[in-house]
NUBALO-473446 format. One record per residue (C-alpha): residue in one letter; x, y, z. Coordinates in nm, 4 decimals. Each point is the difference from the previous one (the first is absolute). Example, Ala and Ser with C-alpha at 12.3 -4.5 7.8 and 13.67 -1.06 7.14 Angstrom:
2
  code        xx        yy        zz
     a    1.2300   -0.4500    0.7800
     s    0.1370    0.3440   -0.0660
END
This chain:
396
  code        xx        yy        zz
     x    3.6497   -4.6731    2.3244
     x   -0.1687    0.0189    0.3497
     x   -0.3694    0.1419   -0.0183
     x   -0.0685    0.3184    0.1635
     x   -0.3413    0.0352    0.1322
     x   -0.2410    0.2284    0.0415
     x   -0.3864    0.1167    0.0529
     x   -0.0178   -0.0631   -0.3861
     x    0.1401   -0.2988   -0.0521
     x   -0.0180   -0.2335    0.3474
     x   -0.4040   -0.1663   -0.1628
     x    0.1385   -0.0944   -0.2572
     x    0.3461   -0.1888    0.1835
     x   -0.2551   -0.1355    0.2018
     x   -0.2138   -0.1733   -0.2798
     x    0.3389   -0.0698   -0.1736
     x    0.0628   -0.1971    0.3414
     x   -0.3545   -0.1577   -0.0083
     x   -0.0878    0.1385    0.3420
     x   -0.2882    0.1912   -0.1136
     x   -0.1986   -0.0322   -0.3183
     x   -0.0088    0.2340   -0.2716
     x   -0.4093    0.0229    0.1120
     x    0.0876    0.0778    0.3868
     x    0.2810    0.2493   -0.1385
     x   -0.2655    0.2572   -0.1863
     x   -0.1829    0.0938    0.3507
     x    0.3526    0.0031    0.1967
     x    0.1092    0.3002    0.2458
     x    0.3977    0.0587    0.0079
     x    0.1368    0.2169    0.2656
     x    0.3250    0.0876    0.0310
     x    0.1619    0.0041    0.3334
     x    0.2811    0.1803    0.1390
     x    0.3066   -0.2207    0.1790
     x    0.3704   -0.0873   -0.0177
     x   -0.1455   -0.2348   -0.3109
     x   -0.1930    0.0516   -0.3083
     x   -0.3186   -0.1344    0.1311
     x   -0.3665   -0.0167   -0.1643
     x   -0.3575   -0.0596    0.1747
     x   -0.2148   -0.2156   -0.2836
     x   -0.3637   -0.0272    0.0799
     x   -0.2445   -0.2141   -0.1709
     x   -0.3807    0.0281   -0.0565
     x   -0.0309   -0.3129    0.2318
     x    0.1792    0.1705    0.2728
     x    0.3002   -0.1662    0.0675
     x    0.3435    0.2029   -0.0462
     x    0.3650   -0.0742   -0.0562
     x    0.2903    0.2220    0.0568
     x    0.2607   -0.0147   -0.2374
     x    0.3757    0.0626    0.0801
     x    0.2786    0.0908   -0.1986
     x    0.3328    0.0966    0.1381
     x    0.1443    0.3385   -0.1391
     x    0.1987   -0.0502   -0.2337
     x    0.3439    0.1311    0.0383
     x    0.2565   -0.1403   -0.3110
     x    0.2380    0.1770    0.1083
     x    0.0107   -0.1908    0.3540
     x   -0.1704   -0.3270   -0.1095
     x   -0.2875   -0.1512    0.1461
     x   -0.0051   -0.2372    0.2930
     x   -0.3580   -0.1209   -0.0225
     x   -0.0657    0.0197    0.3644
     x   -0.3241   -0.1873   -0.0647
     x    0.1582   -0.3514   -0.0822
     x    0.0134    0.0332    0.3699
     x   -0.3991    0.0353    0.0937
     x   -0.0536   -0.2598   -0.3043
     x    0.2393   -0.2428    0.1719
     x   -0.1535    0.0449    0.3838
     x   -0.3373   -0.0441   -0.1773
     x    0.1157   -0.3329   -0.1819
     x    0.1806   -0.0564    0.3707
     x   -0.3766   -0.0003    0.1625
     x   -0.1457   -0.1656   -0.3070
     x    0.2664   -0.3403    0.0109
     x    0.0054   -0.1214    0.3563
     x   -0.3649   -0.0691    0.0934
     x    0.0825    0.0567    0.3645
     x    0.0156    0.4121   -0.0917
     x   -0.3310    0.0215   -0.2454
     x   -0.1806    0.1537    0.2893
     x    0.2999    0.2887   -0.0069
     x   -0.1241    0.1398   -0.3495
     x   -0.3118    0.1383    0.1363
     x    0.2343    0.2514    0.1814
     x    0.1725    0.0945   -0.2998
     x   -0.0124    0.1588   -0.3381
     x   -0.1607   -0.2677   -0.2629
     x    0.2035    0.0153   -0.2984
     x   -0.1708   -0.0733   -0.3581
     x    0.2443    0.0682   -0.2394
     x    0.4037    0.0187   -0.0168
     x    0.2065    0.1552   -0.3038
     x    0.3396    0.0173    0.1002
     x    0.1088    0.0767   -0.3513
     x   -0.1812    0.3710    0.0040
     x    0.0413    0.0272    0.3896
     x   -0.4041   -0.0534    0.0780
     x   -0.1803   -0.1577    0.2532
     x   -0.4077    0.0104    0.0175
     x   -0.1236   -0.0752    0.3295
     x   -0.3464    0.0204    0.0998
     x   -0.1533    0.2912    0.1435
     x   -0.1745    0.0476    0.3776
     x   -0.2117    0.2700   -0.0978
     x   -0.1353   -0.0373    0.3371
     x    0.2889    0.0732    0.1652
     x    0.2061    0.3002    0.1090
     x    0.3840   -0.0214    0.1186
     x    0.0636    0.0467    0.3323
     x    0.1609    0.3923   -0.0456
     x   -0.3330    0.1232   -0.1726
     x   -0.2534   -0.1695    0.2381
     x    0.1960    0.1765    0.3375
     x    0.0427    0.2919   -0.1904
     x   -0.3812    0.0314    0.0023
     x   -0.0604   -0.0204    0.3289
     x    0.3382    0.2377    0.1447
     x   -0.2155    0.1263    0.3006
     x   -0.1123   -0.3786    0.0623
     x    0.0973   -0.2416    0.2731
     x    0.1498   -0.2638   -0.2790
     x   -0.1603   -0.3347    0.0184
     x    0.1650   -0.2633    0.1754
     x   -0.1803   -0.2930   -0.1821
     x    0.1877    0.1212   -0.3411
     x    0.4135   -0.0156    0.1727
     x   -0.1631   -0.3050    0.1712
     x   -0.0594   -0.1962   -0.3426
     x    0.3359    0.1255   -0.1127
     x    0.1916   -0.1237    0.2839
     x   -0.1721   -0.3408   -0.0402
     x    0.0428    0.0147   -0.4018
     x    0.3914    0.0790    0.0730
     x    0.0386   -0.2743    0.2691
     x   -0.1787   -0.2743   -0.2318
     x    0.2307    0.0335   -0.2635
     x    0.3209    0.0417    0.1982
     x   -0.0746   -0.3073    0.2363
     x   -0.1053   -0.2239   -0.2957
     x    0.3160    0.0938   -0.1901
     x    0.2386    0.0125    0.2717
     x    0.2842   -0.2580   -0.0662
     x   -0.1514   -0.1679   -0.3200
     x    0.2457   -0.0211   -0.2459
     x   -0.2019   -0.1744   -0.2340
     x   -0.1568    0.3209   -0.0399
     x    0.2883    0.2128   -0.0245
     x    0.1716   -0.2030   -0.2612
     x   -0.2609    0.0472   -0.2112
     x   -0.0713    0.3669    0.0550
     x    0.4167    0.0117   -0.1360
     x   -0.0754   -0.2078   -0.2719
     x    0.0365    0.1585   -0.3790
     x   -0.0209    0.3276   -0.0849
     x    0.0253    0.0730    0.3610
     x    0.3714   -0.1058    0.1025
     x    0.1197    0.3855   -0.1306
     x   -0.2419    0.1889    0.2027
     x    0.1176   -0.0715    0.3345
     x   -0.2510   -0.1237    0.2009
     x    0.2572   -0.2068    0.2094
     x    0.2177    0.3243    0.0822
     x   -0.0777    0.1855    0.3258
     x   -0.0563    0.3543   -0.0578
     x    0.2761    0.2649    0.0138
     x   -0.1007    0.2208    0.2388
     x    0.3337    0.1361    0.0493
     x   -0.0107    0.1263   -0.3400
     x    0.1066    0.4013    0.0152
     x    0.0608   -0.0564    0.3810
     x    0.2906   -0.1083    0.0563
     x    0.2689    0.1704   -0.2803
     x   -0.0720    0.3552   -0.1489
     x    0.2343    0.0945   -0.2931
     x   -0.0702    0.3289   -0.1830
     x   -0.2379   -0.0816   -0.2233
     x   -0.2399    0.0437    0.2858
     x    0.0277    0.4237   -0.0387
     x   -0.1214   -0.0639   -0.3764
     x   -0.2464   -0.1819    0.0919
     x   -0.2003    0.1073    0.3066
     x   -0.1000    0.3677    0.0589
     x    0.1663    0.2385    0.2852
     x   -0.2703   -0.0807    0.2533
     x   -0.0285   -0.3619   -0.0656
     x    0.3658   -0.0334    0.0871
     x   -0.0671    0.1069    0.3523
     x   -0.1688   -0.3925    0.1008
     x    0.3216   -0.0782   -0.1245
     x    0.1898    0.2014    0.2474
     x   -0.2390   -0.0939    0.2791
     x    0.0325   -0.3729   -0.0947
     x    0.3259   -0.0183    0.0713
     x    0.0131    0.2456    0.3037
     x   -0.1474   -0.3119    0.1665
     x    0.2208   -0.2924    0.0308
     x   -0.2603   -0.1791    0.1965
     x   -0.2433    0.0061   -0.3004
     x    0.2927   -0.1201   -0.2822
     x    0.0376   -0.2599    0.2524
     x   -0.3722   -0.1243    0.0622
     x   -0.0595    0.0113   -0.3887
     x    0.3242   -0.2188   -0.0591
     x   -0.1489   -0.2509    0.2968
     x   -0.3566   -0.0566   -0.1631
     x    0.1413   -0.0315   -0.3355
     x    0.2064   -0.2524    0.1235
     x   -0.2762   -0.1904    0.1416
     x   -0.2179   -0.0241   -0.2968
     x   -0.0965   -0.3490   -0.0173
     x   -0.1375   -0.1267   -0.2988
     x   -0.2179   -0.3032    0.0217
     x   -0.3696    0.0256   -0.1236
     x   -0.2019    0.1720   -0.2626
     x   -0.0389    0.3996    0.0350
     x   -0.1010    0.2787   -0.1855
     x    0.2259    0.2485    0.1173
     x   -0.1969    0.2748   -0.1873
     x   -0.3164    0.0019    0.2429
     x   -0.0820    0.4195   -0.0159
     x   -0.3925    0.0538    0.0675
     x    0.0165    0.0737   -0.3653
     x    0.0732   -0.4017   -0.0534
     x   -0.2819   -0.1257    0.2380
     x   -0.3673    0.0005   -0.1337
     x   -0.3193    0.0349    0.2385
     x   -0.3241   -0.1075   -0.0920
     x   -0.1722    0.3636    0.0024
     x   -0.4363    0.0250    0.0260
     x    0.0156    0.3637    0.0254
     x    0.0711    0.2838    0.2552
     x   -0.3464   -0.1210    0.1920
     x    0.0897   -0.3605    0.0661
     x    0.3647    0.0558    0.1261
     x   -0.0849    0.0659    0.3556
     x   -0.1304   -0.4180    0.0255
     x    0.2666   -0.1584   -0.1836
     x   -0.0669   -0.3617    0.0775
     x    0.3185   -0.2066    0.0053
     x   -0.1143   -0.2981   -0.0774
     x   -0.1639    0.1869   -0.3199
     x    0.2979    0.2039   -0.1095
     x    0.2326   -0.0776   -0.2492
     x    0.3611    0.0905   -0.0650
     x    0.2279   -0.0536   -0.2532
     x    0.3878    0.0478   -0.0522
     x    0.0837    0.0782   -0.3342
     x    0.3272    0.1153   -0.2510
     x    0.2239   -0.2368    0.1128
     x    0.2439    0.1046   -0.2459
     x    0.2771    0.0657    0.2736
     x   -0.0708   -0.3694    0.1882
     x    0.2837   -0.1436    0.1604
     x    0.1022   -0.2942    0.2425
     x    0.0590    0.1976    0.2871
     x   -0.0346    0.0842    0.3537
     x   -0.3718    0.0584    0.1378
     x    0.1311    0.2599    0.2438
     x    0.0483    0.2439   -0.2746
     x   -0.3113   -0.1153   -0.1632
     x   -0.2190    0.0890    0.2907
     x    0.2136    0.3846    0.0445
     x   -0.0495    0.0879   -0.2948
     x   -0.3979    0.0278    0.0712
     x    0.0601    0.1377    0.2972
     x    0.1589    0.2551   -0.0886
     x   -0.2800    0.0898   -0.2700
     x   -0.1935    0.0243    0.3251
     x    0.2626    0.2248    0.1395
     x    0.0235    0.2019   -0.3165
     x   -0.3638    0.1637    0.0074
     x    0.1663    0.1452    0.3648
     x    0.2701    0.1345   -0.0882
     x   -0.1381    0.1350   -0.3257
     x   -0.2479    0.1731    0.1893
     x    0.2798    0.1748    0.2687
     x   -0.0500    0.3533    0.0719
     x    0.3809    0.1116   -0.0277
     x    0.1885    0.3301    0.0557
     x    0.3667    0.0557    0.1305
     x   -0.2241    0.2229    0.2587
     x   -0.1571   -0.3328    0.1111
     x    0.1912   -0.2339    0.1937
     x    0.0255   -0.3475   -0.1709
     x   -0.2445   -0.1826    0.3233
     x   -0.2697    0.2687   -0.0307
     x   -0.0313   -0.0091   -0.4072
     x   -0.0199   -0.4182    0.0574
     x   -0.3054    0.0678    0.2341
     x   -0.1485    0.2695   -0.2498
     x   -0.0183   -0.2322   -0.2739
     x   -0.3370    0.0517   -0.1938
     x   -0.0192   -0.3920   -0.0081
     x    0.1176   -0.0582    0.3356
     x    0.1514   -0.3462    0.0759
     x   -0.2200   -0.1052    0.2321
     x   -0.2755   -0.0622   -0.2647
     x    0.2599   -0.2379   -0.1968
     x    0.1088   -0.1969    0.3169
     x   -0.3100   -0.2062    0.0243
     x    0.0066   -0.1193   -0.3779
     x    0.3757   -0.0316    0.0635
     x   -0.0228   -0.2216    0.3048
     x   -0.2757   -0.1927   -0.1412
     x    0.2456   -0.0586   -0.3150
     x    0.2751   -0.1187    0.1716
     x   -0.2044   -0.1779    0.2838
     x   -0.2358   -0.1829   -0.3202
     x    0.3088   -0.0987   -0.1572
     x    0.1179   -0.2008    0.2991
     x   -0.2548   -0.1769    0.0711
     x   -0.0348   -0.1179   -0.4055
     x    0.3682   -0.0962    0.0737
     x    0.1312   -0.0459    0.3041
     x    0.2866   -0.2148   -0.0833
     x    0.1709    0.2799   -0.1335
     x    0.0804    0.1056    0.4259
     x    0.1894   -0.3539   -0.0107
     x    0.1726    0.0209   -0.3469
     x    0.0916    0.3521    0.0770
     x   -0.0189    0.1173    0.3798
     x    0.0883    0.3491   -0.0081
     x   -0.2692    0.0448   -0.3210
     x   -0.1616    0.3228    0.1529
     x    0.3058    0.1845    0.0883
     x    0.1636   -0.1039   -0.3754
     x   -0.3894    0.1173   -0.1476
     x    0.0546    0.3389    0.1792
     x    0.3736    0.0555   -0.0670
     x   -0.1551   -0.1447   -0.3872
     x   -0.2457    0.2649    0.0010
     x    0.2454    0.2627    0.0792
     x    0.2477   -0.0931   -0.2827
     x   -0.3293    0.0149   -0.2148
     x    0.0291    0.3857    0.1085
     x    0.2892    0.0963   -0.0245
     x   -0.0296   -0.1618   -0.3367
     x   -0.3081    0.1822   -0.1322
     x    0.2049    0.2974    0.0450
     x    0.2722   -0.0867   -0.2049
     x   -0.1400   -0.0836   -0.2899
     x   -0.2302    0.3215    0.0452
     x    0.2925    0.2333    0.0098
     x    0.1675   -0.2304   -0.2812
     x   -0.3126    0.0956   -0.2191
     x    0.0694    0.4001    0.0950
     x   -0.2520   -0.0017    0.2243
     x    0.0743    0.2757    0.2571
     x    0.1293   -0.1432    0.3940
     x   -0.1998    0.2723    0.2063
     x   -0.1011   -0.0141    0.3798
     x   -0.2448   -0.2998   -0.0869
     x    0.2701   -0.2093   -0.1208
     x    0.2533    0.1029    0.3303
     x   -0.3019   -0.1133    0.1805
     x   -0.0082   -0.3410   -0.1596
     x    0.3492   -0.0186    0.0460
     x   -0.0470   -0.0164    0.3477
     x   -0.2488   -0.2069    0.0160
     x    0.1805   -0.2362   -0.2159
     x    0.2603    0.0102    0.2691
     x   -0.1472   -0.0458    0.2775
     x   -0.1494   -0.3218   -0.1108
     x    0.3444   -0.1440   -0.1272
     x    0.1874    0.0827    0.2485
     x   -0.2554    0.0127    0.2771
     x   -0.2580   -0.3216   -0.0760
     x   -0.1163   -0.1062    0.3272
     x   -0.0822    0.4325    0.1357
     x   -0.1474    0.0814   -0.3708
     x   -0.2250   -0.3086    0.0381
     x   -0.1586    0.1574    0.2695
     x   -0.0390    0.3233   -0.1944
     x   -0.0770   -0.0939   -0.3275
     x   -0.2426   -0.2963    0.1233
     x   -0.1151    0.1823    0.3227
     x    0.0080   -0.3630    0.1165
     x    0.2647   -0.2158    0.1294
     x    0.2200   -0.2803   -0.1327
     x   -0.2305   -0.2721    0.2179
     x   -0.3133    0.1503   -0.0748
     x    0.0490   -0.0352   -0.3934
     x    0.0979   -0.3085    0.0197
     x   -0.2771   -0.1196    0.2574
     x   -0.3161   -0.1453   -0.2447
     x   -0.2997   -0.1749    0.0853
     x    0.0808   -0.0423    0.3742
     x    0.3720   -0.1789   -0.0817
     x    0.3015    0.1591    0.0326
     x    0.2214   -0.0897   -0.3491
     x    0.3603   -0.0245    0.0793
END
């Protein structure tokens, strides 16, 4: 019978597991934590924490165990000597129960994910330094997995070979056929991105091109939300001299991992970067859809240098990828628009409502599939030389 845990019981699964003693255990803090898993903050007199995970348990559906996949890329870091240095940009994982559907990880108390630390400074020009590390963090692991199929073997090895991490995405899922189910399942209004999906051929037509394209051949997370990236946080008064050199970042929940295509990788932070715009759009059928993109309370122009800097950091970590892949920036922008479009599928799939906001991000989303090299220029404010000119050498 698979343990259930809670505030109550987690101390004493933890001395059961001899990761703390039954000493350490009297003086412990638990706090529970809100997420799509069951997860527990466990603080001990000395200070150091571990968050404990346990997938919701749904009978009914069965369990996956989504974290044999961030124990497997941990024991994928911990094997080959040649990736030890990777860990330190990861989660560190302590303890692994497959059995009851728990993982124990340690805990960066000292840390704040990347959606919490912007949201505290909205009215703030955002850091560069921090989408700097990230770009480099992203660009480390792609370029040293890139084509190693040592390392992909073993990442499909055991309980892996079910869960798919070889299979490109379907992102034509719900796109392509509509039977009637689809009046059952998503509400009156949400049906309308629907009808404006396939009002454009143009769109249908760029999404079935970049799917097409997926390439998969290194290491990526394909999860990477803000919510997923961890910054190094001192406090409100030391944010304004990051030091990059001094800053850390790390990746974590790896549960969705695949071999896959860095393109999509990369889009799916930037369009994290694009979401705080477009969440913040001032919209109104009175307002025309140019003027509510310019009255945006978080107006692009304050994401373009951390999303330049992203992009142009990334690069120069890996420039190889311009070789391997020479049209990488317009594929990252049409990738960043299927991430979109995407977002507000599943959002209307979940009954969330498809307002002005989302017909905004609609056409946003396709402008950069179908329009790369013109939405670079006004997404990026930059141009397709000048992102991928570093250091005084033009990469191409």
């Amino acid at each position: 019978m698979t343990l259930v845990l809670n505030s109550e019981n987690v101390l004493n699964y933890l001395v059961d597991c001899l990761l703390v003693s039954p000493q350490d255990s009297e003086q412990a803090t638990v706090v529970a934590q809100e997420y799509k898993n069951f997860n527990l903050v466990v603080t001990l007199a000395s200070g150091e924490s571990l968050l404990v995970k346990q997938e919701r348990l749904m009978p009914e559906q069965g369990n996956q165990c989504d974290f044999w996949r961030e124990q497997r890329l941990y024991e994928l870091f911990q094997h080959f000597t040649e990736l030890n240095d990777l860990l330190a940009l990861t989660s560190e994982v302590v303890y692994f129960d497959p059995d009851n559907f728990i993982i124990v990880l340690r805990y960066f108390s000292e840390f704040s994910n990347l959606s919490h630390f912007y949201a505290e400074d909205q009215n703030q020009d955002l850091p560069t330094v921090i989408a700097q590390n990230l770009g480099q963090a992203l660009g480390q692991i792609h370029r040293r997995t890139w084509g190693q199929t040592a390392y992909q073997y073993f990442l499909a090895q055991g309980q892996l070979s079910d869960y798919g991490i070889e299979r490109s995405p379907n992102f034509l899922r719900g796109l392509e056929r509509f039977g009637p189910g689809i009046f059952k399942n998503v509400s009156t209004d949400g049906l309308d991105f629907w009808r404006l999906y396939q009002r454009y051929e143009s769109l249908h037509k760029a999404v079935v091109e970049i799917a097409e394209s997926y390439q998969r051949c290194c290491l990526i997370h394909s999860d990477l939300e803000f919510r997923n990236v961890l910054v190094k946080d001192s406090g409100a008064a030391s944010r304004a001299n990051l030091d990059s050199k001094n800053l850390n970042v790390k990746l974590i929940d790896w549960e969705f991992f695949r071999w896959g295509d860095p393109a999509y990788d990369l889009g799916i932070v930037l369009a994290s970067y694009l979401d705080r715009w477009l969440e913040s759009l001032v919209v109104s059928q009175a307002i025309p859809l140019q003027v509510s993109l310019q009255l945006a309370a978080t107006p692009i122009e304050r994401l373009q240098p951390s999303m330049t800097t992203l992009v142009k950091s990334y690069l120069t970590e890996f420039p190889q990828i311009l070789d391997y892949q020479p049209t990488f920036l317009q594929r990252l922008t049409k990738f960043t628009g299927l991430v979109l479009l995407k977002e507000i599928q599943v959002n209307i799939e979940r009954h969330n409502p498809f307002g002005n906001n989302g017909i905004c991000t609609l056409q946003v989303a396709k402008m950069l599939l179908c329009s790369p090299e013109k939405s670079m220029i006004e997404i990026f404010g930059t141009s397709h030389a000048h992102l991928t000119q570093t250091g005084g050498v033009l990469l191409c």
